[in-house]
CHARMM internal coordinates of N, CA and C (Angstrom, degrees):
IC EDIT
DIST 1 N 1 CA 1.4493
DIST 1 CA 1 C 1.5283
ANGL 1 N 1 CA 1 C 108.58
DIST 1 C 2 N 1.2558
ANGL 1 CA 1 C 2 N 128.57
DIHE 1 N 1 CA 1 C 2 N 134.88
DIST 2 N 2 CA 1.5454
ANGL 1 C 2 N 2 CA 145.46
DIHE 1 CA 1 C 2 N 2 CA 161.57
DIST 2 CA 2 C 1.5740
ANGL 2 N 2 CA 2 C 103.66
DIHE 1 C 2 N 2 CA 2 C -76.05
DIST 2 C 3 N 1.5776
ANGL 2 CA 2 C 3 N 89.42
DIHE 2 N 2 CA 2 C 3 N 127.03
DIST 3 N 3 CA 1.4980
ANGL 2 C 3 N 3 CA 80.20
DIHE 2 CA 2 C 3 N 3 CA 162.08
DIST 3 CA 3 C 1.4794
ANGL 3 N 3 CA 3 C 103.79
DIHE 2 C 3 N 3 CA 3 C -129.88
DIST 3 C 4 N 1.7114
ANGL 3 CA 3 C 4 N 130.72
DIHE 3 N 3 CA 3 C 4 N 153.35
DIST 4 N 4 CA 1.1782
ANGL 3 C 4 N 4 CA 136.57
DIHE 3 CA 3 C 4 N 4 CA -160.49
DIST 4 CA 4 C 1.3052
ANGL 4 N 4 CA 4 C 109.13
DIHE 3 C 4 N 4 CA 4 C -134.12
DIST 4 C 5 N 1.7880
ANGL 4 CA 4 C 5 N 112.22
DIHE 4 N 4 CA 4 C 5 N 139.15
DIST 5 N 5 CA 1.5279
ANGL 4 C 5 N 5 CA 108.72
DIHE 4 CA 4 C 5 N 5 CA -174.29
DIST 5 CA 5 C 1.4749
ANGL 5 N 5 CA 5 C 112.08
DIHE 4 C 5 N 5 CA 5 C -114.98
DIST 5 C 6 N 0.9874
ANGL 5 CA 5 C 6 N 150.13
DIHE 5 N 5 CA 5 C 6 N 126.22
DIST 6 N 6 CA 1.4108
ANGL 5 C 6 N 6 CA 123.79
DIHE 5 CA 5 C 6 N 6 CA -162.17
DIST 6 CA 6 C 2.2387
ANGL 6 N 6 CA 6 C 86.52
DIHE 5 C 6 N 6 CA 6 C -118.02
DIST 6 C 7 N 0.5521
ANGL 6 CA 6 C 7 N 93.50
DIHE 6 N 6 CA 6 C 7 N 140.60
DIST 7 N 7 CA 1.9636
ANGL 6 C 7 N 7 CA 99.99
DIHE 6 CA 6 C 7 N 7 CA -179.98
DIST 7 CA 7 C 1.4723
ANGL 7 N 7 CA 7 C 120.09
DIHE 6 C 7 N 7 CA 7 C -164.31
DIST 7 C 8 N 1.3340
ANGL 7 CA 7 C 8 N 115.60
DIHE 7 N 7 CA 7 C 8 N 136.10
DIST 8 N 8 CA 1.3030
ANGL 7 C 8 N 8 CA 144.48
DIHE 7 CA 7 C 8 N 8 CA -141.87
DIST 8 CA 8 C 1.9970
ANGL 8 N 8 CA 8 C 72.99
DIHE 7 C 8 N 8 CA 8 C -65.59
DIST 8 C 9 N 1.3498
ANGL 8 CA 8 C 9 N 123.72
DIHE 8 N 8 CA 8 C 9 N 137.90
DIST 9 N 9 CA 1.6159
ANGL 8 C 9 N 9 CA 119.95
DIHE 8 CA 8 C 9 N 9 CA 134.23
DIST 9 CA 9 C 1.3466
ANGL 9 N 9 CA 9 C 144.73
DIHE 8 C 9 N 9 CA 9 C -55.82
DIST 9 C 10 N 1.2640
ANGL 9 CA 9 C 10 N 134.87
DIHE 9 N 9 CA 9 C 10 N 95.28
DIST 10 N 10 CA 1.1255
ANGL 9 C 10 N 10 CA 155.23
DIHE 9 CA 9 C 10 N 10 CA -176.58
DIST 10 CA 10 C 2.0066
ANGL 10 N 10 CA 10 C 107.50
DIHE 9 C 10 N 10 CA 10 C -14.73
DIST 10 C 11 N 1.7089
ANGL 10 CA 10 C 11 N 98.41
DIHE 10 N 10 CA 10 C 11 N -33.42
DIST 11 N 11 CA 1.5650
ANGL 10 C 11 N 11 CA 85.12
DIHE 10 CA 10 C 11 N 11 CA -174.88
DIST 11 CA 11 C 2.1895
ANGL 11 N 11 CA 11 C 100.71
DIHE 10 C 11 N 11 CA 11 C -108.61
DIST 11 C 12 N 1.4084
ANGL 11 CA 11 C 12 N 89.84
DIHE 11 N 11 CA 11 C 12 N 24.74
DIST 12 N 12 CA 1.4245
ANGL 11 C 12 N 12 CA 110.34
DIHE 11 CA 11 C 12 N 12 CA 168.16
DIST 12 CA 12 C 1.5299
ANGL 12 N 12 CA 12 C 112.93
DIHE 11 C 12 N 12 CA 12 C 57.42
DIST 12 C 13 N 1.2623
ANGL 12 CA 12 C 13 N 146.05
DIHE 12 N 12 CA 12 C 13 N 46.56
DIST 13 N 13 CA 1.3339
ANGL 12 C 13 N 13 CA 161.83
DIHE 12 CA 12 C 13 N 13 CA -109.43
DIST 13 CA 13 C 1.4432
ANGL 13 N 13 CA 13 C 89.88
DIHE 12 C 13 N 13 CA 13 C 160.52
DIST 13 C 14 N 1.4270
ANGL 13 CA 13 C 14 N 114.67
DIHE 13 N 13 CA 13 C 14 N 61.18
DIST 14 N 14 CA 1.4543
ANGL 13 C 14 N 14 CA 118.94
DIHE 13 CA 13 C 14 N 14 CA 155.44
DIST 14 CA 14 C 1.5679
ANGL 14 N 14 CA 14 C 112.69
DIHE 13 C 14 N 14 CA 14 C 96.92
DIST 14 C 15 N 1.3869
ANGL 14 CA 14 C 15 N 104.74
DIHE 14 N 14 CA 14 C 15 N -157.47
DIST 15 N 15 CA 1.4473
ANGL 14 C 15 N 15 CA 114.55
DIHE 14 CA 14 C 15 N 15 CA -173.78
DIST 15 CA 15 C 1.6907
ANGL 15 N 15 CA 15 C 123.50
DIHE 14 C 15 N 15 CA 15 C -136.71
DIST 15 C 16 N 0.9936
ANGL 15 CA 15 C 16 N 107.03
DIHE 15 N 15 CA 15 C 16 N 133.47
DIST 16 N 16 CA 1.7933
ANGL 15 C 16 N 16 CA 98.78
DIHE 15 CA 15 C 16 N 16 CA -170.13
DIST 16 CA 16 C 1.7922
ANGL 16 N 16 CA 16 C 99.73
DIHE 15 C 16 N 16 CA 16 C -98.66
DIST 16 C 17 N 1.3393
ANGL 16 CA 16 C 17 N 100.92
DIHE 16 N 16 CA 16 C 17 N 137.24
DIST 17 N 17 CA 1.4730
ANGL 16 C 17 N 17 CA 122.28
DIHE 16 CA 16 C 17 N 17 CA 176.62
DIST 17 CA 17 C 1.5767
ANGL 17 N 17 CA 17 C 102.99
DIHE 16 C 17 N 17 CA 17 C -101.07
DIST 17 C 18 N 1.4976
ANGL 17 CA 17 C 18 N 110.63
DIHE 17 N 17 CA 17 C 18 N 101.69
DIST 18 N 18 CA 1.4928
ANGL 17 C 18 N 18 CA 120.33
DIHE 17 CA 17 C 18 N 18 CA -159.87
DIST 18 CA 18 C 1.7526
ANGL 18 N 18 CA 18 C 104.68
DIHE 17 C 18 N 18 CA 18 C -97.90
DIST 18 C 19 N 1.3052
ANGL 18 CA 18 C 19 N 144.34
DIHE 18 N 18 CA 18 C 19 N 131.31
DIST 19 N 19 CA 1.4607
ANGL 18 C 19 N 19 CA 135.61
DIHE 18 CA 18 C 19 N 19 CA 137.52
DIST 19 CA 19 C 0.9944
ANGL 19 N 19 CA 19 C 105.17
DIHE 18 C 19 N 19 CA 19 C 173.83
DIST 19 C 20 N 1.3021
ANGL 19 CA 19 C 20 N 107.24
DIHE 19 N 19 CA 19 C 20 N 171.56
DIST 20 N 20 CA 1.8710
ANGL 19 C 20 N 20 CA 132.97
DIHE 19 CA 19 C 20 N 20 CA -156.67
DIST 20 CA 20 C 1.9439
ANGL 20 N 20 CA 20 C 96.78
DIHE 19 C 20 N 20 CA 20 C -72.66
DIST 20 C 21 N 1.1466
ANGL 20 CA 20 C 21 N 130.14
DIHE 20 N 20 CA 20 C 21 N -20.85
DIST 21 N 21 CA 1.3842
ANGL 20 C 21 N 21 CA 142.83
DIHE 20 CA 20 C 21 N 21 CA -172.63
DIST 21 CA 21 C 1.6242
ANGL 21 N 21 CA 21 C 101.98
DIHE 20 C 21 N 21 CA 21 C -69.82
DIST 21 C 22 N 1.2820
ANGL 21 CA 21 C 22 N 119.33
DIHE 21 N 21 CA 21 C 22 N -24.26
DIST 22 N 22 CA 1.5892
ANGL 21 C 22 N 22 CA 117.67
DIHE 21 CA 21 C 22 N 22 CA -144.25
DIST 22 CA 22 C 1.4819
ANGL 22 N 22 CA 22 C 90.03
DIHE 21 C 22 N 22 CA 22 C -103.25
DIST 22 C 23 N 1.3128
ANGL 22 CA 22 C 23 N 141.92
DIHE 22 N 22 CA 22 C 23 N 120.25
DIST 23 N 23 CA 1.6502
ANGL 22 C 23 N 23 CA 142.56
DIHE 22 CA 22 C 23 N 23 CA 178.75
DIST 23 CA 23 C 1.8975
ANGL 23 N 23 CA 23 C 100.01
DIHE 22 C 23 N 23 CA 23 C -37.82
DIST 23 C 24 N 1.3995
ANGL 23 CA 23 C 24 N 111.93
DIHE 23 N 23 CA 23 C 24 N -31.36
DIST 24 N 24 CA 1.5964
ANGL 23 C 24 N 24 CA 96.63
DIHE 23 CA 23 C 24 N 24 CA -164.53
DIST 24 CA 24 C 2.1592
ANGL 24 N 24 CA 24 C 97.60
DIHE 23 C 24 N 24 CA 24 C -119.61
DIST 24 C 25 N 0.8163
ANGL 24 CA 24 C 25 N 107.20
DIHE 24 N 24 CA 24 C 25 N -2.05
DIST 25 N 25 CA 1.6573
ANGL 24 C 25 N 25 CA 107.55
DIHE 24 CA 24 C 25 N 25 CA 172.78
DIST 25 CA 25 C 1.2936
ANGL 25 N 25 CA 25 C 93.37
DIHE 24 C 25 N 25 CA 25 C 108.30
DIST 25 C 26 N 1.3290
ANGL 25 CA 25 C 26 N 123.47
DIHE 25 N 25 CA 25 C 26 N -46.27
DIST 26 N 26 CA 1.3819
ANGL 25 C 26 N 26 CA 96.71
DIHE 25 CA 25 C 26 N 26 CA -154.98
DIST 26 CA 26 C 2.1715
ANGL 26 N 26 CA 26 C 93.33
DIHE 25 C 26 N 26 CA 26 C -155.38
DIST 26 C 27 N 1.5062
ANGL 26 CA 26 C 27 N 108.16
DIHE 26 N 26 CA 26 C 27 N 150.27
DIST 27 N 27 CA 1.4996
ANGL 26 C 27 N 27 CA 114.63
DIHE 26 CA 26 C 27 N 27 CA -176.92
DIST 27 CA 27 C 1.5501
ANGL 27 N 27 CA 27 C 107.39
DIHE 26 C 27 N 27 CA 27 C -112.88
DIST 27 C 28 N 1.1424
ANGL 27 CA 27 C 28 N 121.79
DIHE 27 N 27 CA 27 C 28 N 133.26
DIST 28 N 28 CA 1.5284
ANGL 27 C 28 N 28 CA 121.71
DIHE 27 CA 27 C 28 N 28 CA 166.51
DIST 28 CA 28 C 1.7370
ANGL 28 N 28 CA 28 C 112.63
DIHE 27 C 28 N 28 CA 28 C -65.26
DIST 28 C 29 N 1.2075
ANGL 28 CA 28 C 29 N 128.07
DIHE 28 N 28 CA 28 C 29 N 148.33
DIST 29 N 29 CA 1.5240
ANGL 28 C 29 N 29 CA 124.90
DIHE 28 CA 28 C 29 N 29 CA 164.80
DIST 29 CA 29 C 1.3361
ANGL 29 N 29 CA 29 C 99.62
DIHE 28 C 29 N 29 CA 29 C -162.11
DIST 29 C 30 N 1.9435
ANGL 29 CA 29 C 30 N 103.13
DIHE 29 N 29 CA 29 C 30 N 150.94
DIST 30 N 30 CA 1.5985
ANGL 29 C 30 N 30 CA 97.59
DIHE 29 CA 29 C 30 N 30 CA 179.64
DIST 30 CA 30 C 1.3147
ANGL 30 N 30 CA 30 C 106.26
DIHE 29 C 30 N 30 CA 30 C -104.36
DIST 30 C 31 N 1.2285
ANGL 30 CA 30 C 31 N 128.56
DIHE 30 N 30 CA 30 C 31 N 41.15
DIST 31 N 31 CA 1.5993
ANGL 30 C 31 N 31 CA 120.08
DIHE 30 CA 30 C 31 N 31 CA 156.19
DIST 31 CA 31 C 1.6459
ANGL 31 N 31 CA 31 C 100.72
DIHE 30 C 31 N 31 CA 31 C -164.89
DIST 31 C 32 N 1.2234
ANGL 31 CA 31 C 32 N 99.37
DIHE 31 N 31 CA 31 C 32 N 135.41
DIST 32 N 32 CA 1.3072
ANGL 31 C 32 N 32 CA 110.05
DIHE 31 CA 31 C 32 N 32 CA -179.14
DIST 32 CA 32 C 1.8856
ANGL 32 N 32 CA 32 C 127.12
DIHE 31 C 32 N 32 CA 32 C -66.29
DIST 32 C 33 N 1.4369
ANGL 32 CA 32 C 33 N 107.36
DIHE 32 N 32 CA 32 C 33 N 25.51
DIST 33 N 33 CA 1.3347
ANGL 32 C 33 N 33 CA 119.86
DIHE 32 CA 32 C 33 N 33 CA -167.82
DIST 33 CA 33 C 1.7334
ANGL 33 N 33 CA 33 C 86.27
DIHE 32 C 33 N 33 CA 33 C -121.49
DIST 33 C 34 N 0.7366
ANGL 33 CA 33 C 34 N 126.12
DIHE 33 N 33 CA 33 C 34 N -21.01
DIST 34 N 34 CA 2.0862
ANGL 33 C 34 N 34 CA 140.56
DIHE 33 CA 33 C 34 N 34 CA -160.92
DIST 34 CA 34 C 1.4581
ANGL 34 N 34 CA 34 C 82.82
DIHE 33 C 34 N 34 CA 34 C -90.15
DIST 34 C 35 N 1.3621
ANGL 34 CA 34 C 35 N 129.80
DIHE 34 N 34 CA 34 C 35 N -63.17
DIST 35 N 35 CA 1.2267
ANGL 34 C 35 N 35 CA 127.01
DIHE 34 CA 34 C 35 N 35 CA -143.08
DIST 35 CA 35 C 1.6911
ANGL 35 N 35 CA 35 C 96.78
DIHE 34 C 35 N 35 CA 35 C -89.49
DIST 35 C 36 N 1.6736
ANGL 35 CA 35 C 36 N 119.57
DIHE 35 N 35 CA 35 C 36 N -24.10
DIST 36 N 36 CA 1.4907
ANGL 35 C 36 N 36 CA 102.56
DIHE 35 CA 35 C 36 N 36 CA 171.95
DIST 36 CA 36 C 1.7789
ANGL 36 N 36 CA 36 C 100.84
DIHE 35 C 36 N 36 CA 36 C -67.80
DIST 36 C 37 N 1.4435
ANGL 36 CA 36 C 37 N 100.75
DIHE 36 N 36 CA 36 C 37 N -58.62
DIST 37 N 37 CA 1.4790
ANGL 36 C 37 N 37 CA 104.06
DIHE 36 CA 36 C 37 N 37 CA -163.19
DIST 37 CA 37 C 1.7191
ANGL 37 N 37 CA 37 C 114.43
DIHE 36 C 37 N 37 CA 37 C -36.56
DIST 37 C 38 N 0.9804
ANGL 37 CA 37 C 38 N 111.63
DIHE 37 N 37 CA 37 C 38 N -41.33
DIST 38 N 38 CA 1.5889
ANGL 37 C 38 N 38 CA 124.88
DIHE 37 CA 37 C 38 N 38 CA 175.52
DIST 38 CA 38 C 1.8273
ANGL 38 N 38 CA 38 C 106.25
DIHE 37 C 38 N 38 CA 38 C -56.51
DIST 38 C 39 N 1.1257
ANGL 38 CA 38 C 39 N 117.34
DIHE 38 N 38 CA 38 C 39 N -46.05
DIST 39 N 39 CA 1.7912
ANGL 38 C 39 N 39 CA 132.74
DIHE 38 CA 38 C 39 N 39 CA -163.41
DIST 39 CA 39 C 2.0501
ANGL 39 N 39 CA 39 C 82.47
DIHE 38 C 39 N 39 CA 39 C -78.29
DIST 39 C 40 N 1.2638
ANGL 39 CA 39 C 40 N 117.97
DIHE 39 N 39 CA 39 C 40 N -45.51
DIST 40 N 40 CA 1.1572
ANGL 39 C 40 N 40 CA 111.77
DIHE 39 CA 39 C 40 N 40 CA -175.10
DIST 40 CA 40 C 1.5877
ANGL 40 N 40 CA 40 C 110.07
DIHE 39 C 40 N 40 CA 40 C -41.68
DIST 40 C 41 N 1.9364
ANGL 40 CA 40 C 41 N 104.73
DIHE 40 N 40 CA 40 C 41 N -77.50
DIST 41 N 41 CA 1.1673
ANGL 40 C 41 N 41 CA 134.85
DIHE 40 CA 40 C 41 N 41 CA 173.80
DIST 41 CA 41 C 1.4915
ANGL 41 N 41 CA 41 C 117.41
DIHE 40 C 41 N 41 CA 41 C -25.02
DIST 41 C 42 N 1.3969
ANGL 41 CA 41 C 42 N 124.53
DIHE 41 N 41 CA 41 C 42 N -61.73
DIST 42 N 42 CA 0.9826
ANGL 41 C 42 N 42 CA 145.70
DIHE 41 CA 41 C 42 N 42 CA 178.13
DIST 42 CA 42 C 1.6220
ANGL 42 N 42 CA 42 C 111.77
DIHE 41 C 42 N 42 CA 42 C -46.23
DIST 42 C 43 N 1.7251
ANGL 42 CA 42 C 43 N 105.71
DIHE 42 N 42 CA 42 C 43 N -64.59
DIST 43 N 43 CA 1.1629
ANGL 42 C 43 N 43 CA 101.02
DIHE 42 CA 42 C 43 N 43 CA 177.68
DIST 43 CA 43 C 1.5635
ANGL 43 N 43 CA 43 C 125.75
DIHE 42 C 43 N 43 CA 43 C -87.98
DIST 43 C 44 N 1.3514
ANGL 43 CA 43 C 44 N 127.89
DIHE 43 N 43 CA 43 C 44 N 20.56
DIST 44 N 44 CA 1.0735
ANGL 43 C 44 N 44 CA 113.56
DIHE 43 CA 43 C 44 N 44 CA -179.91
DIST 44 CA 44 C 1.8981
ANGL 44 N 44 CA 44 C 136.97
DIHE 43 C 44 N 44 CA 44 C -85.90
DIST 44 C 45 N 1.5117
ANGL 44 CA 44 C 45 N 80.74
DIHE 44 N 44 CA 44 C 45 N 43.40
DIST 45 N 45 CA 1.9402
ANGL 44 C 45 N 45 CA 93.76
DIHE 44 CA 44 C 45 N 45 CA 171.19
DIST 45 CA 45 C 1.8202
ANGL 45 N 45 CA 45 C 90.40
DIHE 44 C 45 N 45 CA 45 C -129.62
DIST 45 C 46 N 1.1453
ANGL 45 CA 45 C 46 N 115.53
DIHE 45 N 45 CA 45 C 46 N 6.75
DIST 46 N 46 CA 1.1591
ANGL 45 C 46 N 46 CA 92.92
DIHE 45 CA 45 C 46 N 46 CA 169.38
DIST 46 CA 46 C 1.6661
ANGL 46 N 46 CA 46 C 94.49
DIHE 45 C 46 N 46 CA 46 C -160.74
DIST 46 C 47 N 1.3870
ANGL 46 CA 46 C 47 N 97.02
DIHE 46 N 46 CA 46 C 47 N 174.33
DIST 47 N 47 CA 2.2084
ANGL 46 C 47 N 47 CA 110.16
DIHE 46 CA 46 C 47 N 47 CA -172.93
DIST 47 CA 47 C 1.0347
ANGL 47 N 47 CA 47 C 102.31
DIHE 46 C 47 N 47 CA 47 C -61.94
DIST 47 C 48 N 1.0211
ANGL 47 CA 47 C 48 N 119.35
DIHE 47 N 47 CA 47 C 48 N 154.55
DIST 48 N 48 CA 1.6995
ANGL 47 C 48 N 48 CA 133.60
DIHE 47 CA 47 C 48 N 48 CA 165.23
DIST 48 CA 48 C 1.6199
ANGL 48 N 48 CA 48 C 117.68
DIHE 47 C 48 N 48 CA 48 C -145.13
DIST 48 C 49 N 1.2487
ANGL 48 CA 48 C 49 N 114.61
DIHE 48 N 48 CA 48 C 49 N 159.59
DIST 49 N 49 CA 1.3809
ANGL 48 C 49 N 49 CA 125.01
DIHE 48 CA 48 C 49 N 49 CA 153.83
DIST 49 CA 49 C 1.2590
ANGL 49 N 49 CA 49 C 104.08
DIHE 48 C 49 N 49 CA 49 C -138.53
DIST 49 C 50 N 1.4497
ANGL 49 CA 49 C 50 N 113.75
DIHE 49 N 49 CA 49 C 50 N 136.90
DIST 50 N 50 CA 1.2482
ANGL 49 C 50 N 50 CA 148.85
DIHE 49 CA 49 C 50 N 50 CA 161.37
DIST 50 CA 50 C 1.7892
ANGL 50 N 50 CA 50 C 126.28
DIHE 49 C 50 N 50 CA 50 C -106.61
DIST 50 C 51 N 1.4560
ANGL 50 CA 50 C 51 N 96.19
DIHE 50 N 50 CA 50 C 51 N 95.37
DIST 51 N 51 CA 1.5457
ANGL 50 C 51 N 51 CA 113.09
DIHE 50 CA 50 C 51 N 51 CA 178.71
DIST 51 CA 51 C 1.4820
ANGL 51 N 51 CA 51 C 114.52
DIHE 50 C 51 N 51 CA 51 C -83.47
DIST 51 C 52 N 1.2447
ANGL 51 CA 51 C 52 N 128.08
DIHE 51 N 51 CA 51 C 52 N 120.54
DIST 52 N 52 CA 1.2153
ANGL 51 C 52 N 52 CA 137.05
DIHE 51 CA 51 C 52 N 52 CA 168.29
DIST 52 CA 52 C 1.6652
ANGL 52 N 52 CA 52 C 121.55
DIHE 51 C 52 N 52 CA 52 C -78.23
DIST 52 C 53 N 1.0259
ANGL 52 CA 52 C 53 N 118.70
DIHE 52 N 52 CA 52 C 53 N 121.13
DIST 53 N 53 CA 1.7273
ANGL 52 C 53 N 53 CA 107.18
DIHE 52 CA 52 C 53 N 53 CA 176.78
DIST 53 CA 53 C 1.4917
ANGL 53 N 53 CA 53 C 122.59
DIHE 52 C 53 N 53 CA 53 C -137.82
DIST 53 C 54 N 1.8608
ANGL 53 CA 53 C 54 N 110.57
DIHE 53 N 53 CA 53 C 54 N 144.79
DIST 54 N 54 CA 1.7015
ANGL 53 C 54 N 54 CA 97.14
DIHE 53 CA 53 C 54 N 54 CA -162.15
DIST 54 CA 54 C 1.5117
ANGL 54 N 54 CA 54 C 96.07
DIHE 53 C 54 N 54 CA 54 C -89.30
DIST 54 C 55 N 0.9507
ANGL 54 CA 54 C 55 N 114.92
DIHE 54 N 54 CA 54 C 55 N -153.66
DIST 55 N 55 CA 2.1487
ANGL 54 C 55 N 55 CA 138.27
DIHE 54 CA 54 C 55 N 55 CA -145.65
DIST 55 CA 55 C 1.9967
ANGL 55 N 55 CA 55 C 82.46
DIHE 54 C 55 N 55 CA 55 C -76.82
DIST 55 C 56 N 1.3380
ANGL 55 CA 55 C 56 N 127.90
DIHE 55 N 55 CA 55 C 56 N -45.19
DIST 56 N 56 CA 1.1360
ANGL 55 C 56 N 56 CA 122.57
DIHE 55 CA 55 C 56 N 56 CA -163.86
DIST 56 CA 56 C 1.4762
ANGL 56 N 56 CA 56 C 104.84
DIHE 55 C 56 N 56 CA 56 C -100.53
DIST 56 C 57 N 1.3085
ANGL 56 CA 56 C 57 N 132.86
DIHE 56 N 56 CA 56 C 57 N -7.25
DIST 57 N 57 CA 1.3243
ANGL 56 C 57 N 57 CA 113.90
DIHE 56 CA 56 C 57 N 57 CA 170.08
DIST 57 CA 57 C 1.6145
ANGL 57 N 57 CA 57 C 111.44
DIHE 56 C 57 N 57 CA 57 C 117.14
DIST 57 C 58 N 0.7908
ANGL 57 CA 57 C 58 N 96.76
DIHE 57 N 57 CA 57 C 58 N 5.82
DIST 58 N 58 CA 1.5759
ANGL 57 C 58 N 58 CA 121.21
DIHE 57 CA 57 C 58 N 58 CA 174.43
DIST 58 CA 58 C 1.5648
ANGL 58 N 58 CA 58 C 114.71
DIHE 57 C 58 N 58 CA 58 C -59.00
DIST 58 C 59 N 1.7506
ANGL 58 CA 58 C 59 N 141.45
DIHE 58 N 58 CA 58 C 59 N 122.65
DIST 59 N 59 CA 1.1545
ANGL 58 C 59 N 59 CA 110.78
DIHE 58 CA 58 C 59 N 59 CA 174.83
DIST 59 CA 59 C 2.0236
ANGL 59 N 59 CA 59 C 91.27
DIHE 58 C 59 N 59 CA 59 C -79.23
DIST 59 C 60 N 1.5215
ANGL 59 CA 59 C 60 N 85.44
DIHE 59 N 59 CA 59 C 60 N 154.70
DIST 60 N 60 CA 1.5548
ANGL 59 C 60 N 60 CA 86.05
DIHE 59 CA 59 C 60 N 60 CA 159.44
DIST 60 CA 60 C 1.9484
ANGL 60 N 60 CA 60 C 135.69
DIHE 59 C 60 N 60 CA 60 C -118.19
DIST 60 C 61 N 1.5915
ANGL 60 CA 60 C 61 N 78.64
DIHE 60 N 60 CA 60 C 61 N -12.91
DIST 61 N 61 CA 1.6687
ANGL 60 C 61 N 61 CA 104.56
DIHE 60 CA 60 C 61 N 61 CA -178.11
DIST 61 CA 61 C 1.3502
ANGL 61 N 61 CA 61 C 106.40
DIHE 60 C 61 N 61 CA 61 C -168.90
DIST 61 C 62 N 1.3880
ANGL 61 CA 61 C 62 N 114.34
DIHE 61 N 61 CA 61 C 62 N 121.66
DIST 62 N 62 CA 1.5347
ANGL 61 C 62 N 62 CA 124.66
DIHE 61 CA 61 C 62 N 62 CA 179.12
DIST 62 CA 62 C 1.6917
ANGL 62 N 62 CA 62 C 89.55
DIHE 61 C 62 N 62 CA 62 C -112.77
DIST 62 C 63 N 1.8800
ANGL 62 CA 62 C 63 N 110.63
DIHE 62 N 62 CA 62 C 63 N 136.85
DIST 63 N 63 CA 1.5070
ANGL 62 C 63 N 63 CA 115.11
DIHE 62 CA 62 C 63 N 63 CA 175.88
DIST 63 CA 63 C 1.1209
ANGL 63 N 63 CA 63 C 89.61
DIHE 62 C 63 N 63 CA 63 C -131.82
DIST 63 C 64 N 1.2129
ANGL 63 CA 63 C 64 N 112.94
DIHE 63 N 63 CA 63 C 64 N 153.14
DIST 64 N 64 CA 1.1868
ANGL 63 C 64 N 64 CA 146.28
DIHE 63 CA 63 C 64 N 64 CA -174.64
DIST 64 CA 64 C 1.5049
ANGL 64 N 64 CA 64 C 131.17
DIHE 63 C 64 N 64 CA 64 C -122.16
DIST 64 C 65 N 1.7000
ANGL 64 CA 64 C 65 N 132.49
DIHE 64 N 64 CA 64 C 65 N 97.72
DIST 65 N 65 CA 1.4141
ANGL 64 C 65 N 65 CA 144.00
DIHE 64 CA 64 C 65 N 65 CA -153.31
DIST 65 CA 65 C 1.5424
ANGL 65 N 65 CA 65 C 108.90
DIHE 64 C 65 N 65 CA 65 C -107.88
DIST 65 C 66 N 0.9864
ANGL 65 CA 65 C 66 N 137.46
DIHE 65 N 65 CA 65 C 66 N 128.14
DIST 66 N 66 CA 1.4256
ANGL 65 C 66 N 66 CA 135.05
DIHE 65 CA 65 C 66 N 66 CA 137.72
DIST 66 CA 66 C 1.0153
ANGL 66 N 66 CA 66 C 112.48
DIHE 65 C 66 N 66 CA 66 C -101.68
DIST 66 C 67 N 1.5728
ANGL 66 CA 66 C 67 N 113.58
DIHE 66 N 66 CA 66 C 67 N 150.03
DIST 67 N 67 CA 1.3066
ANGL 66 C 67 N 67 CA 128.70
DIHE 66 CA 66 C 67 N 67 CA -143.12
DIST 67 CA 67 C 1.7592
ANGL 67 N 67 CA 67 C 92.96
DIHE 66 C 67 N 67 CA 67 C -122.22
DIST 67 C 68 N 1.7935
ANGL 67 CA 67 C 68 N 82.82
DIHE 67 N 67 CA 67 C 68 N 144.13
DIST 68 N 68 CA 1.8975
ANGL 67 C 68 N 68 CA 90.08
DIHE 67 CA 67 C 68 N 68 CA -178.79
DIST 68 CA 68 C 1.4771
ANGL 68 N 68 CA 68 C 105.13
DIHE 67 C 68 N 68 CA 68 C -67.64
DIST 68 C 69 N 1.2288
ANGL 68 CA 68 C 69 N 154.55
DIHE 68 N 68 CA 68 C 69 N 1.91
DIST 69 N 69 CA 1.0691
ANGL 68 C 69 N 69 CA 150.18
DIHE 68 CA 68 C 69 N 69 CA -153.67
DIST 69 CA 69 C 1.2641
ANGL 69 N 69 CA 69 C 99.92
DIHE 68 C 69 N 69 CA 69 C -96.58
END
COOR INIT
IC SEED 1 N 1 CA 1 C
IC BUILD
């Protein structure tokens, strides 16, 4: 299973797409809808969850994928 973090960037210039799945840890994107849609794409041969979180750490939306594989 993949799991995916999507969280506001600290110097506020978008959103980082965080997990062990991604060749470099982590993807830059400027809206936090880019960076699920991508975690979708990516994982769809295998499960995923994709956690959303605001500026303080908050979850705000956990999704949940099974994978056609």
């Amino acid at each position: 299973m993949h799991v995916y973090e999507v969280r506001r960037r600290k110097d506020r210039r978008g959103f980082d797409l965080i997990s062990h799945a991604l060749p470099f840890g982590r993807l830059w994107y400027e809206d936090a809808s880019a960076a699920v849609d991508y975690a979708k794409h990516s994982s769809r041969s295998h499960d995923a969850v994709i956690c959303v979180y605001d500026e303080p750490g908050n979850e705000l939306d956990e999704l949940i994928f099974t994978g056609e594989g």
